[in-house]
C-alpha positions in Angstrom: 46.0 103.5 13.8 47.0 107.3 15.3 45.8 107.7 19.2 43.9 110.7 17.7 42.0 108.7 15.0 41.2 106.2 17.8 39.7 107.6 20.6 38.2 111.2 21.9 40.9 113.5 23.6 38.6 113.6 26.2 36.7 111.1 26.5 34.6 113.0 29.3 34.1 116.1 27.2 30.7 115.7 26.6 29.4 113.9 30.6 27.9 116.7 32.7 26.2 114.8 35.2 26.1 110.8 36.7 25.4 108.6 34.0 26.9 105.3 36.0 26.3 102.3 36.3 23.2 102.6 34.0 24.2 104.1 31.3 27.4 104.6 29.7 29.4 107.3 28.3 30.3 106.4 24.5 34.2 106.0 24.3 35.7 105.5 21.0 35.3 107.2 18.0 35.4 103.1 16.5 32.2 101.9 18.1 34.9 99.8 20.6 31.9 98.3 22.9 34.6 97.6 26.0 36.1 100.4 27.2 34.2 103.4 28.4 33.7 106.6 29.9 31.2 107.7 32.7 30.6 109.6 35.9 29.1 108.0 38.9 26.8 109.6 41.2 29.3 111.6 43.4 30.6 113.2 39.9 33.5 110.9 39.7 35.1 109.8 36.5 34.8 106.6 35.6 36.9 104.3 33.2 35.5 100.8 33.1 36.7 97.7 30.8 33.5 95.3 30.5 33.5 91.7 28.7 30.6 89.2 28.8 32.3 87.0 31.0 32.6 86.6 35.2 35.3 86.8 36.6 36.4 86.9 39.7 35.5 89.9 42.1 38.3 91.8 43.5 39.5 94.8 44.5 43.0 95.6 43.5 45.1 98.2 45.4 44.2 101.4 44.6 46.4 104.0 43.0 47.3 107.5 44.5 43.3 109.0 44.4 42.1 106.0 42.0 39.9 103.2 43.2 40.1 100.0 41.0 37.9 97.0 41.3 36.8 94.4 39.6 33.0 93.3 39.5 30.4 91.3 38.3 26.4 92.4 36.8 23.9 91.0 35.1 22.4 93.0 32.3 19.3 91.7 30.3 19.9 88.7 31.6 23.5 88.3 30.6 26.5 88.5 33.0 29.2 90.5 32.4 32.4 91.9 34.3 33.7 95.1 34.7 37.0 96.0 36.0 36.5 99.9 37.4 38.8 102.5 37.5 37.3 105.4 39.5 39.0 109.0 40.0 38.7 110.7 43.4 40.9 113.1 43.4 39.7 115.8 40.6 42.9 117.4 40.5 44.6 114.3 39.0 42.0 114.3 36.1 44.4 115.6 33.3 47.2 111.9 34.4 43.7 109.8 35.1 42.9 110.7 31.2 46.3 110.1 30.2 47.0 106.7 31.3 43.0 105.4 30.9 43.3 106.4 26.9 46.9 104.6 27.1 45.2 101.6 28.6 42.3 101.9 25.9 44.7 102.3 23.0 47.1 98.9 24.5 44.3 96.4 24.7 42.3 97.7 22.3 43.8 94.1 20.1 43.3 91.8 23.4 40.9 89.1 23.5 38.4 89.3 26.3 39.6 86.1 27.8 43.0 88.0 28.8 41.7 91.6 28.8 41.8 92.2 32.1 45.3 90.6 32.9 46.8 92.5 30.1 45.2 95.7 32.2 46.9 95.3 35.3 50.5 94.9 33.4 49.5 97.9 31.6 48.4 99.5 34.9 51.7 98.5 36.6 53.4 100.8 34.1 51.4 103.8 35.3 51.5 103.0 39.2 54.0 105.4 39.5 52.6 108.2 37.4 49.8 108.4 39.9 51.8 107.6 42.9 54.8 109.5 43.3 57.0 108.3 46.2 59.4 111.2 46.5 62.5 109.3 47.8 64.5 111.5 46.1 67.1 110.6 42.7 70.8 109.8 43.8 73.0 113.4 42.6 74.0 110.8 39.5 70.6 110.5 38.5 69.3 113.7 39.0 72.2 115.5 36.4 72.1 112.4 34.3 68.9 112.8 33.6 69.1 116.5 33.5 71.5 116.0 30.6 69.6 113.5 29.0 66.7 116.2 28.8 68.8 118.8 27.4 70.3 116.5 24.8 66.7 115.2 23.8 65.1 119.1 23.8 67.8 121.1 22.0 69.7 118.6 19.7 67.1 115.6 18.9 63.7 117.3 18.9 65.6 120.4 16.6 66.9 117.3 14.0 64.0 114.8 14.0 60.0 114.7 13.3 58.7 114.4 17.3 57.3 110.8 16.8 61.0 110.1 16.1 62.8 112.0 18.5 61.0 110.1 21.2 61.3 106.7 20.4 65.2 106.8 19.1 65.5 108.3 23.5 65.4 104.9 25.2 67.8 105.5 28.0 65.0 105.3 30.6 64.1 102.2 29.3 66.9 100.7 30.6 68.9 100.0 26.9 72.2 100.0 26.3 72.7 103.6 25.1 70.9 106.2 25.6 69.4 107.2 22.5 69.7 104.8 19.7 69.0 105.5 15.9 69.1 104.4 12.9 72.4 103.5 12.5 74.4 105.3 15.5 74.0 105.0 19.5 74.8 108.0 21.9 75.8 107.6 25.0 75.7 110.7 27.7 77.8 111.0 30.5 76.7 114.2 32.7 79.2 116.2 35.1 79.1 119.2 37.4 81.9 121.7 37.2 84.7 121.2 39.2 83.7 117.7 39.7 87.2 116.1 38.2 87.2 114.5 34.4 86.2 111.0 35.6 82.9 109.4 33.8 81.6 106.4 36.1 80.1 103.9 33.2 77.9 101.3 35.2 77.4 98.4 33.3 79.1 95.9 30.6 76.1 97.2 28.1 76.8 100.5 28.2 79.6 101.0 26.0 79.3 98.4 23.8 78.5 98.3 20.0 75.0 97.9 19.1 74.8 99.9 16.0 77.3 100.7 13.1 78.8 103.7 14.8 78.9 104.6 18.9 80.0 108.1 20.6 80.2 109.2 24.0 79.3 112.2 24.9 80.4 113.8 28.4 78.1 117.0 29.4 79.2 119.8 31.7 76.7 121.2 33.5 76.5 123.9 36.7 74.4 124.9 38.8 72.3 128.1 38.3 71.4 130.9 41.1 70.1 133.1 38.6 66.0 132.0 37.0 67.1 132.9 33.6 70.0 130.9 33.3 68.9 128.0 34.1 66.5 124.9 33.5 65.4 122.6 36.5 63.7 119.1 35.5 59.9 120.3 36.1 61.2 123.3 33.3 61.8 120.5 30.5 59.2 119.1 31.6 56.7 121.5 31.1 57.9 122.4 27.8 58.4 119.5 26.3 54.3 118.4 27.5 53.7 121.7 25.9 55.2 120.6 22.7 53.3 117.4 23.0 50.2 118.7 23.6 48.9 117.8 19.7 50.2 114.8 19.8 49.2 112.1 22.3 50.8 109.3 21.2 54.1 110.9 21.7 52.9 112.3 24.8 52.3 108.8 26.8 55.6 107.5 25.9 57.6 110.6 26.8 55.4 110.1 30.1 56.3 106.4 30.6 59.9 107.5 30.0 60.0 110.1 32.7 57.9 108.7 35.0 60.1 107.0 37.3 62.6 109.6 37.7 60.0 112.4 37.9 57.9 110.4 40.7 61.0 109.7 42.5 62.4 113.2 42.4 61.5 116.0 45.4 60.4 118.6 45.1 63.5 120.6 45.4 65.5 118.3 42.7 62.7 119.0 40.2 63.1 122.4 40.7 66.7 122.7 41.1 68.3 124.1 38.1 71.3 124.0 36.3 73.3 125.7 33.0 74.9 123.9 29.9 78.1 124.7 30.3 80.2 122.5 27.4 80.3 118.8 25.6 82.4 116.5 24.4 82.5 113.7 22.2 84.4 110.7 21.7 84.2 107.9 19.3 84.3 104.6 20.7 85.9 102.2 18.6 87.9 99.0 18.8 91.1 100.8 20.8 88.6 102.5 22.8 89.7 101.9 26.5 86.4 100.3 27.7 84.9 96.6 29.7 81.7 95.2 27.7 80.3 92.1 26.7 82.8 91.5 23.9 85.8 92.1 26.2 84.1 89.7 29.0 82.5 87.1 26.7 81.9 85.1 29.7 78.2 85.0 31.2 79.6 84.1 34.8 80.4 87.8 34.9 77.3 89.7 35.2 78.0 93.1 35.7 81.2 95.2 35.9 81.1 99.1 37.3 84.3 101.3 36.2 85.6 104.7 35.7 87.5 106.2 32.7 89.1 109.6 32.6 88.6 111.5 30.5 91.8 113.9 30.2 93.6 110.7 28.6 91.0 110.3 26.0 92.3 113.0 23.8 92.7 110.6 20.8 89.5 109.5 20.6 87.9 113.0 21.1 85.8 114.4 17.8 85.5 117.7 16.9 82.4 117.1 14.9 79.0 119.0 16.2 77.0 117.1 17.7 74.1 118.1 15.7 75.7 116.9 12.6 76.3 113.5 13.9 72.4 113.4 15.4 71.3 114.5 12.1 72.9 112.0 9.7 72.4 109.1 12.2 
């Protein structure tokens, strides 16, 4: 079933004034009896999962401007639980609706015995969305992921259906490559000019064959001091929600992608910006000068960091477009 089909886009479209805990705001398009929208009596939003069960109260460490809680009523003379997510921050209502229809859409399946379990993994994913830390991204990160965005905005999202384009980006989910389809992986590799031709590759995974066919690609980038030249992270961002905005589903995966970086950024990497400067590609097959799993079958190993340069990689270099090789993969 579609996100759309499933539930309201807003699900507090229709609440004007406090409807909780008395009454509650219909959810679902389905007739879902569990999940719910309201607004208590300070005008807060309120998302609350409700089973006819007790279990026990708690109150479970709230999220940047969301209070969570679980707790137990009796209605008609049955006992029920609720676990509560209340917004009180107003200005985080358009992420609160995001990750509450996410939550809806995950455990829509679960049994009530394990509803609320499920709910806190699914709430885990999220913490971060609502609760930026701002450490700030190590310079690898932040241009890796820079190219990463560039690659998925102007080659992947130009060649594939959206839906698509998404999911085969699984880099910031921690696989192998970073975007994996059908039957081809890409890798990306991200440098600043004037930064030398050595690629760091960081694990035994990275480079190794997952899929019939396997290319590196190493992206020059530089920094921009002019607007119009450049993109920082918060500009693909923004467009990239923008081209989302119809379709939800997309929309909370590309979130849960970013989410970690974004929330870890500052504020002056996310707005930092850089220019495409060049790419290339190389095929990595069996001569391929690499270290993976297949080279280091033994499991005692467990992780191997190296550097490769590039200038002595002239053999393996392709002079096919990238888009062609996205486009047929």
């Amino acid at each position: 079933m579609s996100l759309e089909a499933f539930v309201l886009k807003d699900p507090w479209e229709g609440i004007q004034d406090p409807i909780y805990p008395d009454a509650k705001g219909f959810y679902f398009k389905d007739n879902q009896e569990r999940m719910w929208a309201s607004m208590d009596e300070d005008k807060n939003l309120v998302y609350f999962i409700q089973i006819p069960k007790s279990e026990n109260p708690e109150i479970i460490e709230s999220l940047n401007g969301v209070k969570i809680e679980i707790k137990n009523l009796s209605l008609n003379g049955k006992q029920f639980s609720r676990l509560i997510f209340t917004l009180e921050e107003v200005e985080l209502r358009d992420q609160f609706t995001l990750m509450t229809i996410s939550m809806a859409l995950r455990l829509n399946e679960v049994s009530d015995n394990s509803i609320f379990v499920e709910a806190k993994k699914e709430l885990k994913e999220w913490s971060i969305f609502l609760k930026p830390d701002r450490k700030g991204l190590t310079r690898e990160e932040h241009i890796g992921l820079w190219g990463e965005l560039h690659v998925f905005s102007e080659f992947m999202l130009a060649l594939h259906p959206l839906t698509d384009a998404v999911n085969f980006w699984v880099g910031p989910n921690q696989k192998k490559q970073d975007f994996t389809m059908n039957n081809l992986a890409v890798e990306t590799k991200t440098s600043l000019s004037g930064d030398g031709s050595l690629i760091r590759i960081s694990s035994l995974d990275q480079l190794q064959k997952v899929t019939d066919k396997l290319y590196l690609t190493h992206i020059f980038i530089n920094q921009s001091s002019e607007d119009a030249l450049g993109k920082s992270l918060n500009d693909f961002f923004y467009l990239l929600e923008e081209k989302m905005s119809d379709d939800l589903e997309s929309l909370i995966k590309f979130q849960k992608k970013v989410g970690r970086f974004r929330n870890k950024a500052t504020e002056t990497q996310l707005d930092e910006k850089f220019y495409f400067l060049d790419l290339k590609i190389y095929e990595i097959n069996d001569g391929f000068p690499k270290v993976s799993r297949q080279e280091i079958p033994n499991t005692a190993v467990l992780n191997v960091k190296y550097s490769i340069d590039t200038s002595l990689l002239s053999e393996f270099q392709i002079e096919t477009p990238i888009q062609d090789l996205i486009c047929h993969g």
